[in-house]
VOGU-3710 file (C-alpha; in Angstrom, 3 decimals, decimal comma):
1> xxxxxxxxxx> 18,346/-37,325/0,970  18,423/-35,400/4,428  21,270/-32,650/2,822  18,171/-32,145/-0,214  15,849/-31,367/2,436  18,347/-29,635/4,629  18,934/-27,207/1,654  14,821/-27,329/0,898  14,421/-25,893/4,446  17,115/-23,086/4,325
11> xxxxxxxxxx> 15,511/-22,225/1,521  12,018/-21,667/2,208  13,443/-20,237/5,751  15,156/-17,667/3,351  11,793/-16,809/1,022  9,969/-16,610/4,339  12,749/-14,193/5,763  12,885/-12,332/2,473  8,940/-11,724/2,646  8,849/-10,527/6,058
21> xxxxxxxxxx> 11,438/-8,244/5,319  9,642/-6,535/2,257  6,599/-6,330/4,232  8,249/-4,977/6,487  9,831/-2,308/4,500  6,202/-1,802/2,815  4,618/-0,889/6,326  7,270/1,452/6,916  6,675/3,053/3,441  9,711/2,490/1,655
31> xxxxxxxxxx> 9,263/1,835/-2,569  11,175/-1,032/-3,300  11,099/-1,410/-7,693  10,207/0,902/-10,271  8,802/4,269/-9,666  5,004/3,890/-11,063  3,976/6,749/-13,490  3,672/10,310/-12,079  6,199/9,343/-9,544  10,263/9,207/-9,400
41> xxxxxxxxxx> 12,260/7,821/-6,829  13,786/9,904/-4,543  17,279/8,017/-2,743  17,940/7,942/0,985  20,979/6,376/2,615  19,667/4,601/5,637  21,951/3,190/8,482  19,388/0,364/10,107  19,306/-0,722/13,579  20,176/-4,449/12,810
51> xxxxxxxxxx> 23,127/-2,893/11,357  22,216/-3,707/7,423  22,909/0,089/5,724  21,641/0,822/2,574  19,899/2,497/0,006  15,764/3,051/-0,060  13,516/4,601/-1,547  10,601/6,653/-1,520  8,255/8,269/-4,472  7,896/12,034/-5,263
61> xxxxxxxxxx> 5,772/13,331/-7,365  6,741/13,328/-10,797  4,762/17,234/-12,055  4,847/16,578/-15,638  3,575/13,274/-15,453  1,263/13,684/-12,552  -1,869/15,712/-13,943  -1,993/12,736/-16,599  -2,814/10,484/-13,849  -6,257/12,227/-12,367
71> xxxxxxxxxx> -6,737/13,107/-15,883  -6,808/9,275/-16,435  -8,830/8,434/-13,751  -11,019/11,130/-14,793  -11,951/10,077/-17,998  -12,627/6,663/-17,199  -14,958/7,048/-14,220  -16,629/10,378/-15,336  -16,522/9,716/-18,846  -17,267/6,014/-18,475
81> xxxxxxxxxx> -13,946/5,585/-21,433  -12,731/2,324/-22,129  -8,712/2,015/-21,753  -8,385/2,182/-25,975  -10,299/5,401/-25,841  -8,485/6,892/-23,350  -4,796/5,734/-25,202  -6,563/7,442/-28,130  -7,016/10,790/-26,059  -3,249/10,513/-24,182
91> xxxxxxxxxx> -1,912/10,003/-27,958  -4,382/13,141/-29,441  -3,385/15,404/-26,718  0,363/14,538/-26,737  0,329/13,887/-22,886  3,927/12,867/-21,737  4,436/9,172/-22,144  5,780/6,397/-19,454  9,202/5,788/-19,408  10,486/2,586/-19,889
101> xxxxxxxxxx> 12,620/1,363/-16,352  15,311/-0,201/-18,096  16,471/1,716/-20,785  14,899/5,062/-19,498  13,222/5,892/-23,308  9,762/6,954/-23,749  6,946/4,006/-24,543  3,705/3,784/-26,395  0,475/4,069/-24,270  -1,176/1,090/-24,530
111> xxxxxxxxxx> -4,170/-0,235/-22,745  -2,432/-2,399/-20,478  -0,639/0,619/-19,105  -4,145/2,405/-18,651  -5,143/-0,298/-16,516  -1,848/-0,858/-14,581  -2,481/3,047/-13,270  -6,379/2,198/-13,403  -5,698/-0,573/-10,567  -2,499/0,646/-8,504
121> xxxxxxxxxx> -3,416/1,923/-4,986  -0,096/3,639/-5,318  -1,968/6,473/-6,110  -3,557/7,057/-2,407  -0,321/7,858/-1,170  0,429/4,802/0,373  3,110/2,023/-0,586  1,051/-1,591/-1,158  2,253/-4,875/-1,885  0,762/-8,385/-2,021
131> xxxxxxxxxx> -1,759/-7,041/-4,420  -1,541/-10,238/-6,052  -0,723/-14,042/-5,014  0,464/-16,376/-7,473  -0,642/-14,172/-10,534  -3,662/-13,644/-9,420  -5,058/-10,599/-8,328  -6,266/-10,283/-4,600  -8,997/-8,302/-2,611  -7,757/-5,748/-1,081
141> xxxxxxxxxx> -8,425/-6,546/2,923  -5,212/-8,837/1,454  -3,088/-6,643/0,622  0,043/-4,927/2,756  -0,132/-1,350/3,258  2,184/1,184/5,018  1,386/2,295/8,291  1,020/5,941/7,027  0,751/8,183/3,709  4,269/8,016/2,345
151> xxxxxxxxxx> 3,995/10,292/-0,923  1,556/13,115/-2,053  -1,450/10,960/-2,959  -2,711/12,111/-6,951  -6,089/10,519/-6,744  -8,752/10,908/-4,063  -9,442/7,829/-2,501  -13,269/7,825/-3,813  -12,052/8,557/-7,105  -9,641/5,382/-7,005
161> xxxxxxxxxx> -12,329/2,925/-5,455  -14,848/3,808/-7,617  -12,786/2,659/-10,473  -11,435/0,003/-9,253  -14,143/-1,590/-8,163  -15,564/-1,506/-11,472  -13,247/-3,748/-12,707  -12,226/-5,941/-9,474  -13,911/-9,647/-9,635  -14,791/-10,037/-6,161
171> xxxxxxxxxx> -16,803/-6,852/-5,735  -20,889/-6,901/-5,511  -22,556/-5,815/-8,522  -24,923/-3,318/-6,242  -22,560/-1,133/-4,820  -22,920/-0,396/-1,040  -22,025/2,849/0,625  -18,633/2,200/1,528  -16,665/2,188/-1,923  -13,362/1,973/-0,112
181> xxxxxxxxxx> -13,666/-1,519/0,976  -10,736/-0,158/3,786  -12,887/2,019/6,540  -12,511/-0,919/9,145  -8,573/-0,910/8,716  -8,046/2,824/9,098  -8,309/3,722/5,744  -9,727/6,777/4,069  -13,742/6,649/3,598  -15,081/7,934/0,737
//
């Protein structure tokens, strides 16, 4: 029984080493995954101080992709259209489709892709993680944000919490003034 909870403990030591390690990384504004749309990774070869090299990464700005995104944005604040009418217009207009991370094709718009660029704070020009715990989505005074802007930022930050918070659960159905939610952790006010 004690070599069970010997290996038990090594291996939540390990998650809880592994998570401070991408938070870590996240506050210094590295990308670690897929480049979201209107972004592409760009590769740097770092030697770190605790003597583990490697590869990282941080986003660039992807400029046939990225006009889609504010255009996006755009038409669902300012138009007040629904993510099926706005994979209608990206279909009717012929705007460049995401590419799939694994075997680098083009795939469909579909609503659920609307909403994943609807809801990423990517878009601010910061790197964020912990958006979610367990499957479920957090507030964002939760989330872990880099220190600084890592990447040109495609949306304005008013533009991004103003749709957001039109869809987020936890936010007041009478707005207040401050529609970042962020202005007492540095963050941009809008």
């Amino acid at each position: 029984m004690s070599d069970e909870l010997s290996v038990y403990r090594y291996q939540l030591e390990l998650k809880r080493r592994s998570r401070l390690a991408l938070r870590q990384r996240t506050r210094d504004g590295w990308w670690t995954g897929t480049a979201p749309y209107g972004y592409t990774l760009q590769h740097h070869w770092v030697e770190a101080e605790s003597g583990r090299a490697g590869w990282r990464h941080r986003l660039m700005v992807d400029e046939l992709r990225a006009p889609v995104v504010s255009l996006i944005f755009a038409w669902n604040l300012y138009g007040k259209r629904s993510e099926r009418t706005i994979v209608r217009l990206l279909n009717e207009q012929k705007h460049p489709q995401p590419v799939d991370p694994v075997t680098g094709r083009a795939r469909a718009w579909s609503p659920a892709v609307v909403r994943t660029i609807l809801k990423n704070p990517v878009y601010l020009g910061y790197v964020v993680r912990d958006r979610t715990l367990r499957g479920v989505d957090q507030p964002p005074e939760y989330w872990t944000w880099s220190q600084q802007r890592c990447h040109r930022a495609l949306v304005e930050p008013a533009v991004f919490w103003a749709a957001y918070n039109r869809r987020a659960r936890w936010v007041s159905p009478t707005p207040d003034t401050d529609t970042t939610g962020l202005t007492d952790q540095g963050r941009e006010a809008a």
